[in-house]
N, C-alpha and C positions, 0 to 999 in steps of 0.2 A: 836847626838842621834836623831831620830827619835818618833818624839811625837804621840803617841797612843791612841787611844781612843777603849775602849770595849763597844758595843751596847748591852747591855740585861746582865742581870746580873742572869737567872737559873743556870741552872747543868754547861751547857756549860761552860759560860761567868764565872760565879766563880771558879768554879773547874779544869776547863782544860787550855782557854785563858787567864785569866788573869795570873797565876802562870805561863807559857809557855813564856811568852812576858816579866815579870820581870828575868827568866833566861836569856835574852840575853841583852851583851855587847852594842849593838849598836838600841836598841830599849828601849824606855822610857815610862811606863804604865804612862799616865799622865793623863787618868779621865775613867768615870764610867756613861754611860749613864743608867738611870734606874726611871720609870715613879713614882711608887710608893715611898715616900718621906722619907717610914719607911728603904725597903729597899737600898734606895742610898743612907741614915745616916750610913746604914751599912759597904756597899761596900766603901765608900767614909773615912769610921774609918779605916776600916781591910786594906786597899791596902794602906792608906794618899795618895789622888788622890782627883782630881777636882770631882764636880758629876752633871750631868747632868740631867735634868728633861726630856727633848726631845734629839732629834737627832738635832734639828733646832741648840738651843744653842750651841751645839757639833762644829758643820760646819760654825758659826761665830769668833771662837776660832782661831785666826790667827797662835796659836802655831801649832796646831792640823795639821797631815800629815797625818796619817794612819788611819783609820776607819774600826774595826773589826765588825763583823757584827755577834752575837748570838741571834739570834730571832726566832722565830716560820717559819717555811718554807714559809709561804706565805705571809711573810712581805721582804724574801729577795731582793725581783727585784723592790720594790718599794724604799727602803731605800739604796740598794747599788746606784741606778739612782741618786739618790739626793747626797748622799756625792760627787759621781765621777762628779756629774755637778758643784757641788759645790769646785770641784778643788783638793777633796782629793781623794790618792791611798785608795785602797778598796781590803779587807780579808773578804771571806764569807765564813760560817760555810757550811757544804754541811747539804743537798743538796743546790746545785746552787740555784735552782728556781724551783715549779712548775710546769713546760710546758719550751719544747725548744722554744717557743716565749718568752714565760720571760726571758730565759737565752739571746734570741738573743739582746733582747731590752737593757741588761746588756751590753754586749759586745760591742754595738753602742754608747751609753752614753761612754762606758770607750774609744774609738776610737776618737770620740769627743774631749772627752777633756783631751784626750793623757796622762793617769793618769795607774795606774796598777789596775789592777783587776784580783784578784786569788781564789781558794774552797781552803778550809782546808778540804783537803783527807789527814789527819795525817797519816792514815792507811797504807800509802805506806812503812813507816817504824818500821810497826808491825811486830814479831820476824819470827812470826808463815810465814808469805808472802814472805818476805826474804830469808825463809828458801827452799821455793818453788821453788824462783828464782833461786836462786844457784843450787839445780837440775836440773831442767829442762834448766839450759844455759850448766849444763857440761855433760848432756844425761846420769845421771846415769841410769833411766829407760828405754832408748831409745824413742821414738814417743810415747808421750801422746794422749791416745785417749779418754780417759774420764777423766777429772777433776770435782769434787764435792768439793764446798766452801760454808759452811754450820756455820751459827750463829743462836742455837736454844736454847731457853728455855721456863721456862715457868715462869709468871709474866707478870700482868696485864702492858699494857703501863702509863705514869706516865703524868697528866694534856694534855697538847695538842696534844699530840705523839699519843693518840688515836683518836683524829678528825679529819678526812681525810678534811674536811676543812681547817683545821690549819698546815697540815702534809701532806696531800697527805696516800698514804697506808702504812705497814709497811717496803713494799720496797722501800718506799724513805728516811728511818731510814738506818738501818745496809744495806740496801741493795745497798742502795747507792755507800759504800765502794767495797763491793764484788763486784760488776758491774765495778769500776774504777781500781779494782785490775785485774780483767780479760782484760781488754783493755790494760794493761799495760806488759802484758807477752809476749805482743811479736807472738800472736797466727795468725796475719792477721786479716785483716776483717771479721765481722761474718757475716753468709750467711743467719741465719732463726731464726726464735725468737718466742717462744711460752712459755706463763706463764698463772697463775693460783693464786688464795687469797683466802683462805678459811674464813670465819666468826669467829671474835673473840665469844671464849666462854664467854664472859662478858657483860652485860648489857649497855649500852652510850657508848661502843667501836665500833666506826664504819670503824677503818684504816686496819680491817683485823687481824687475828690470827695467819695464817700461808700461807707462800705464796713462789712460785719457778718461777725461770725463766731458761730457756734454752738455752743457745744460741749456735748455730752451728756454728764453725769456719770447715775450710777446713780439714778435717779430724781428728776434735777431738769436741766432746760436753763437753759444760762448764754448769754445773747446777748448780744454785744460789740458798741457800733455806736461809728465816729467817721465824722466827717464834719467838711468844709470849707463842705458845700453844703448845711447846713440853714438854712431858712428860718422854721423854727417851733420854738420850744423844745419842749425834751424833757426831764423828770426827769432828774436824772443817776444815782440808781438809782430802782428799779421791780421790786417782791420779791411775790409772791403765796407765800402758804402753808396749811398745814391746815387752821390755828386762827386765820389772819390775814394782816394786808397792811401793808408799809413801802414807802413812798414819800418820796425827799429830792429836792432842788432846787439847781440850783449849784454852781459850783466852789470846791475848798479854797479857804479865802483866804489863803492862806501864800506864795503867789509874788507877787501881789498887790503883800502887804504886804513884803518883801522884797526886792523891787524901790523900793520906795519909801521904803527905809531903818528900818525898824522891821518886823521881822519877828513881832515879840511881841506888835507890837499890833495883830496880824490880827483881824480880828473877820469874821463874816458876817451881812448882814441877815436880819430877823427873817421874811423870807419862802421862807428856806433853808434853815428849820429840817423837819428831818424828823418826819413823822406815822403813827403806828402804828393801824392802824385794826383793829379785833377786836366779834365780835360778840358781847354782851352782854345776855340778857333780849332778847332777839329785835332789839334795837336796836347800828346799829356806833357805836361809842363809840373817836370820835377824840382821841387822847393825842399831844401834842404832845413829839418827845424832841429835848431837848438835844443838842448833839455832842459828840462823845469828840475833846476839843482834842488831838489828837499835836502834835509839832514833829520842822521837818525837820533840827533838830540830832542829832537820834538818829542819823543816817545814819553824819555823821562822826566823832561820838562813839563811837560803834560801832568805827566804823577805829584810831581811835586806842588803844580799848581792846585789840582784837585786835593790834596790833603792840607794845604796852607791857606787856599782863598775861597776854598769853594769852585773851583771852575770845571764846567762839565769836563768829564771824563771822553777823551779819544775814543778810547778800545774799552766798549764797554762788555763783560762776560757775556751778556744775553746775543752781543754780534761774533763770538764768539763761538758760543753754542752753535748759531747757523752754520758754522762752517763745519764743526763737527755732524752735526745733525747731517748734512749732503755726505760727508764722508761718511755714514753709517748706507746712507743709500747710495754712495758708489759700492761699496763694498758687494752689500748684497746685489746691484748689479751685474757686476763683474763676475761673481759666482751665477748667479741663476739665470745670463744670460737674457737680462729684460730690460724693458723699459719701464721706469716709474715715474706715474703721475706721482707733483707736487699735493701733496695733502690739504684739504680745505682749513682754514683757519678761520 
């Protein structure tokens, strides 16, 4: 088994990493790094796990293999560096890092010292993304030319998630994911990129309220929206094509269910279910499609495979990077107000 260690102990590190790491066979939650003394008495009763005060003690721990990494965004490139010099594989919560130099500096450390270093983009087996893929790979709409992947609500962000100090904007929260789901479809290179952040309506909120990014692949635009500050629902996708149209509603219900101790028995209401619309004899003819159930066990069963069999790595850093890399140029987007070409490679 493979000795684990969780870095940070909020939303993340208690509610998703650690419960995720104790479902799998060949991975062993074996400590709890957590500075505060009250909560590591905690984390260290609820999981019976070692607990840690630093990261230091963590990476003197000769059992210790794995180092997951749940911490505020702008502590990731500093602490994944140290565990992977320190000789341990390394799981980072996304985002990777603040800036594609943080993530590069990630990447050389884990080269170094020939260790694994991977993002937890769990999202790739969210029901709702799945369910995308499986269209668009068997052309039920023909050629996509606008895809819209939309995560809106409204609710203030929670402690650090609002300080773009600590966080970066709100698109390096949810937007993260959507940015890595798009890379992952299979669309080509994207060609042009332009985004936007509007001001959270809240006071000490500085990461932004609502915010889109754009990105143009060779004949179809991919538009990214998250938001804190919607007031109106929005499909959470919105696909127009040649020969047709997909439209779903809702979010995976897998964190949900997970949080509430039964992960398996996520389910989504039957008003989540997504609908293919195609026209037919001059009439559209709406087909109601089931969801492609994933589970977010694959993430770490993934990891576990990779460090016991050899078997290629899901989420590898370098896809990783890309999605920070576009978030460096929304950023600068949003501020100067441009459009930017994708860089020749």
């Amino acid at each position: 088994m493979i000795s684990t260690v969780v870095v940070g102990y909020g939303l993340a590190g208690r509610t998703i990493h650690c419960p995720l790491i104790r479902r799998q066979r060949e991975l062993r939650l074996h400590g709890i790094v957590a500075r505060d003394p009250e909560l590591r008495a905690e984390a260290t009763a609820t999981w019976r796990v070692r607990g840690y005060a630093d990261l230091d003690e963590a990476l003197t721990d000769p059992e210790v293999a794995l180092i997951v990494i749940a911490t505020p965004h702008k502590t990731h490139m500093e602490l994944a560096v140290r565990a992977l010099e320190a000789g341990k594989n390394c799981v980072v919560d996304k985002v990777m890092a603040m800036s594609a130099a943080e993530a590069d500096r990630m990447i050389a450390a884990r080269d170094a010292a020939g260790r694994m270093l991977s993002v937890f983009h769990n999202r790739r087996w969210d029901w709702d993304y799945l369910t995308v893929r499986k269209i668009l790979a068997g052309n039920e709409i023909g050629r996509p030319f606008l895809i819209e992947s939309s995560v809106c609500r409204y609710a203030p962000p929670r402690g650090w998630r609002g300080q773009a100090r600590a966080g970066g904007t709100l698109l390096h929260d949810w937007g993260a994911h959507l940015i890595d789901q798009a890379l992952q479809l299979g669309l080509g290179p994207w060609r042009r990129l332009s985004a936007w952040v509007a001001p959270a309506p809240w006071p000490g909120i500085d990461s932004g309220g609502h915010g889109r990014i754009m990105l143009e692949f060779e004949g179809v635009n991919f538009q990214i929206e998250s938001s804190r500050a919607c007031q109106l629902e929005r499909p959470r996708w919105w696909i127009l094509g040649t020969q047709g149209a997909f439209a779903k509603r809702g979010i995976d219900p897998q964190e949900d269910a997970l949080r509430a101790g039964d992960i398996d028995g996520a389910n989504e209401p039957a008003d989540h279910i997504g609908h293919l619309h195609r026209m037919l004899d001059g009439k559209i003819l709406d087909t109601a499609v089931p969801s492609v159930r994933g589970h977010w066990d694959e993430y770490y069963a993934n990891i576990a495979a990779y460090l016991l069999d050899n078997a290629p790595l899901a989420v590898t850093a370098e896809q990783a990077r890309d999605v920070v890399r576009i978030l460096d140029y929304a950023c600068k987007a949003s501020v100067e107000r441009t459009v930017i070409e994708a860089p020749r490679m």
